[in-house]
N, C-alpha and C positions, 0 to 999 in steps of 0.2 A: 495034511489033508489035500485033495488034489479034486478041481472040480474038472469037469468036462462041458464044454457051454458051446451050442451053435453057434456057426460064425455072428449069424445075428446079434446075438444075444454079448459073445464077447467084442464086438466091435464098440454093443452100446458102453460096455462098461469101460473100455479104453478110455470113450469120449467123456465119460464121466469123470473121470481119472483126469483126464488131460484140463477140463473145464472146472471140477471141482477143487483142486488144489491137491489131490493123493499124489503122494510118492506111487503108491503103486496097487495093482488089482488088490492086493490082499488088502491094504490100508482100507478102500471103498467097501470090500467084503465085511471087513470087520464093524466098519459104521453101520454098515445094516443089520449086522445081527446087534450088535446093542444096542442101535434105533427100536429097532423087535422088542428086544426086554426092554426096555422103557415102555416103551407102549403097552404090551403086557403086564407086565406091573401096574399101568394106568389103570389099564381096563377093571384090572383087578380091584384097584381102589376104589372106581368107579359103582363097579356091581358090589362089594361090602357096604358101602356110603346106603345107596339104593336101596338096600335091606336091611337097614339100620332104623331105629325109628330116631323121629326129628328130635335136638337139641334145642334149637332156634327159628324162631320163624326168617322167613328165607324172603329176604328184600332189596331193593335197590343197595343198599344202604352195607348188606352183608355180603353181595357181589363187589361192590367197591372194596371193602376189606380184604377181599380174595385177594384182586388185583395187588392192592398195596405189598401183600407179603410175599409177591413175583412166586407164588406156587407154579406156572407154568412154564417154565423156562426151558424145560424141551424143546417149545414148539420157537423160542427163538433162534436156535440152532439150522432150522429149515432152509 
């Protein structure tokens, strides 16, 4: 696959590269598309969850629980 990118645009991602720790443009390219699917799978979960009817009532108490089982650990990747 072979992109074609304004100077603009590939310059940022050098800097990305250079600043983020990539070996190389593809390495950066590739984290972004499965950054994408991560996300999209999220979403996903998100809108199923949303149109689900409730199990539990939703409290202090069952956000804490969320936390404890590090369901979010994508977002520590950032």
């Amino acid at each position: 696959m072979n992109i074609s990118l304004p100077e603009s645009l590939k310059s940022f991602v050098d800097e990305q590269v250079s600043q983020r720790g990539f070996g190389t443009s593809s390495e950066y390219v590739h984290e972004l598309i499965r950054r994408d699917q991560e996300r999209r799978q999220f979403q996903g979960l998100l809108l199923e969850g949303a149109s689900s009817e409730a199990t539990q009532a939703v409290t202090p108490a069952y956000f804490d629980n969320l936390r404890s089982k590090k369901l979010f650990t994508f977002a520590e990747r950032a």
